[in-house]
N, C-alpha and C positions, 0 to 999 in steps of 0.2 A: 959415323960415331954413334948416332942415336939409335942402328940397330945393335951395337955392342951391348950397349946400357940394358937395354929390351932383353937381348938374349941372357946376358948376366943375371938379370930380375927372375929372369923363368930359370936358369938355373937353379938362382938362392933357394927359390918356393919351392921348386921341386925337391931338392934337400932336404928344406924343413919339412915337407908333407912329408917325405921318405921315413923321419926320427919316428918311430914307435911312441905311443904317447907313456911308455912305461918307461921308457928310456930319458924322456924328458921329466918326470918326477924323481929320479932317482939324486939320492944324497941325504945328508943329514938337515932336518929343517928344527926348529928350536918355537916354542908355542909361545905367542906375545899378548895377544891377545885370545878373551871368552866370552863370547857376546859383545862385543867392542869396547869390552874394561880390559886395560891392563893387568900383570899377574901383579901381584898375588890376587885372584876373583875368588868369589862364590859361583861354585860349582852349581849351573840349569837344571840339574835334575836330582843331586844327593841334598839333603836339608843337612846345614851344618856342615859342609863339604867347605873348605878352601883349596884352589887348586894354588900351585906356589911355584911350579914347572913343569914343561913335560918336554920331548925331544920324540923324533920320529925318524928313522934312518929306512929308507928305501935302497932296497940292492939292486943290483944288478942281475942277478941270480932270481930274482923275482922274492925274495923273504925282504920280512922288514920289523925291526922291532923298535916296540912304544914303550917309552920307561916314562911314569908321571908320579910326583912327588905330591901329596894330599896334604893335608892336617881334618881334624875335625874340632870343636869347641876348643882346644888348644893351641895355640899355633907355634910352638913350639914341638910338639907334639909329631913330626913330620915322618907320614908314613910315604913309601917307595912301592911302586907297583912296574910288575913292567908284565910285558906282552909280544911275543912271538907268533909268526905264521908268516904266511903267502899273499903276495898282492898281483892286481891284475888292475890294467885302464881298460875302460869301455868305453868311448866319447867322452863325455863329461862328469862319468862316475867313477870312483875309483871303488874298487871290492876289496873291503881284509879278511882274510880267512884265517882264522886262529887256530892254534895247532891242537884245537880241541873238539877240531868237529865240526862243532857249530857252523849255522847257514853263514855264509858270507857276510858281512854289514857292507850296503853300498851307502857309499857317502859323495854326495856332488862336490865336486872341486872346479876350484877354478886356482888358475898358475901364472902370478903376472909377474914379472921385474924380480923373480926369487919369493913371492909371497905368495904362500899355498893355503888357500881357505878352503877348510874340511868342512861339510853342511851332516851331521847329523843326521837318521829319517825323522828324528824326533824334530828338526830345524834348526838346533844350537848351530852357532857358526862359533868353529876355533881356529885362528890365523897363526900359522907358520913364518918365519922368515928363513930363507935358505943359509945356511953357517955359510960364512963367508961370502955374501952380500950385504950389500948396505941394503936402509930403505931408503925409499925414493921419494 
């Protein structure tokens, strides 16, 4: 019985080592935290920036788009931004490439329980929660 359990174990891991790690990000995730404030924050690097939400959908197809809702000095005032292109995982980095060209941004992530923290190179850390997860 205890080589069952053993062989089972090395199966699971083999599997999970198998999932692409682009295949394990993929989904819609909803932004909760900015620097470990809850939203509505002030935004690490715009003066006078509040962020009030954002969302992030990872395909399958490898695109993915970012819509973030702002205000500035007003906070009613709510502007909508969103952002398109191509994503790729590299170990512990993930790349967006925007459909503008521009070099890649690599952002270090980490994926625990449905909670994806994107690190900025600037160092902001913004925390995701996977839609349809709880937290833990």
């Amino acid at each position: 019985m205890r080589w069952i359990n053993l062989l089972l174990l090395a199966a699971v891991a083999t599997m999970l080592a198998s999932v692409p790690a682009a295949a394990q990000v993929m989904g819609v995730y909803t932004l909760t935290h900015l620097e470990g404030r809850a939203l509505p924050a002030p935004s690490p690097d715009e003066n006078n920036v509040t962020v009030h939400a954002a969302t992030i959908l990872f395909e399958e197809n490898g695109g993915y788009t970012f819509a973030l809702r702002t205000s500035m000095a007003d906070p009613t005032q709510i502007e909508h931004r969103q952002t398109t292109g191509r994503y790729r995982v590299e170990g512990d980095t993930l790349f967006l490439q925007m459909e503008d060209g521009s070099d890649p941004i690599p952002l270090a992530y980490t994926l625990e329980g449905g909670q994806l923290t994107l690190r900025v190179p600037a160092g902001y850390a913004y925390t995701f929660q996977r839609n349809g997860e709880n937290l833990e």
